[in-house]
Steps between C-alpha positions, in 0.01 A plus 500: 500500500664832401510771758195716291301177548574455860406839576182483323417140688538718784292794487237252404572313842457796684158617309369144587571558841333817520802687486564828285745493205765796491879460418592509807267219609563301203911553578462375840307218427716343264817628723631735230528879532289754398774626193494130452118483387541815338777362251204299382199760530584805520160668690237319700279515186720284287511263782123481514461496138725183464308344763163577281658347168627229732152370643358556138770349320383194752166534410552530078698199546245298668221640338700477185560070581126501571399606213666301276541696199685860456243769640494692198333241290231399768168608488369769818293250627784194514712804683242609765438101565864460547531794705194401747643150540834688591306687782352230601755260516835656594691541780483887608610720775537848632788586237211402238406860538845671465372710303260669775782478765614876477264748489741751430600266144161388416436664223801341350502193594114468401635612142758196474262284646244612208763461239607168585145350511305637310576243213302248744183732591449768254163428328461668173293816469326385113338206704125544571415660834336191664812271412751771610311537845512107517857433441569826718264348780743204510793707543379691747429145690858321466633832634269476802604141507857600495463784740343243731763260512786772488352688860347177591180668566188281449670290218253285360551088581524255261135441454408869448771533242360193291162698534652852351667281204169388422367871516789670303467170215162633451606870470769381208298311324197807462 
């Protein structure tokens, strides 16, 4: 693991844990120095901007196996599918949501976040109203499944998740 990688791991360690990310935190919790993270990233928001492409790099790549065939060429409704099973399905946690984890960078870190998924969850605007509201609807539900399982607030069990597939099957097929 280079030293860029190791320092990344660990800001994502300490966001798990409840912690806040700044160099200096991220510095002393890999046991470099502060100038030592900042040979790497030179302000707090390139740290926190690597973290974001980190945890969606993670995601396109599992999303991305998932799917089984190169995003581009898949139709909006094989994406969202993919994307809800995703939510569903995966492992999550507190650094899920680096990208709401500063309020000071938000607005930032929202934008990479955007730009790194939205090849997964954009639904084009020339569809029909009722379809784009339907494949928007499940959207909107793997990210409340994913929010759910990433705060561990009221994260649906295993039977209520086999109930919302059902739900969000009928919603891509209208």
């Amino acid at each position: 693991m280079t030293t860029r990688d190791a320092i990344l791991s660990g800001a994502l360690e300490l966001l798990n844990s409840g912690g806040t990310v700044s160099l200096e935190s991220a510095a002393r919790h890999v046991g470099l120095s502060k100038p030592g993270v900042m040979h790497h990233f030179r302000t707090k928001e390139a740290l926190m901007l690597a973290l974001v492409d980190r945890v969606a790099e993670g995601w396109n790549q599992e999303l991305s196996r998932r799917i089984g065939s190169p995003v581009e060429d898949a139709p909006v409704a094989l994406r969202l599918r993919t994307y809800l099973e995703w939510c569903l399905t995966g492992d999550f946690d507190e650094a899920d949501l680096v990208m709401l984890s500063d309020p000071r960078l938000r607005q930032p870190l929202l934008a990479r976040w955007v730009e790194r998924m939205a090849m997964w969850v954009e639904v084009p605007e020339d569809l029909p109203l009722e379809q784009r509201a339907s494949l928007t609807a499940v959207r909107l539900i793997a990210e409340g499944a994913w929010f759910a399982a990433a705060t561990d607030v009221f994260p649906p069990d295993p039977e209520l998740r086999a109930g919302i597939r059902a739900i969000t099957e009928r919603l891509l097929k209208d």
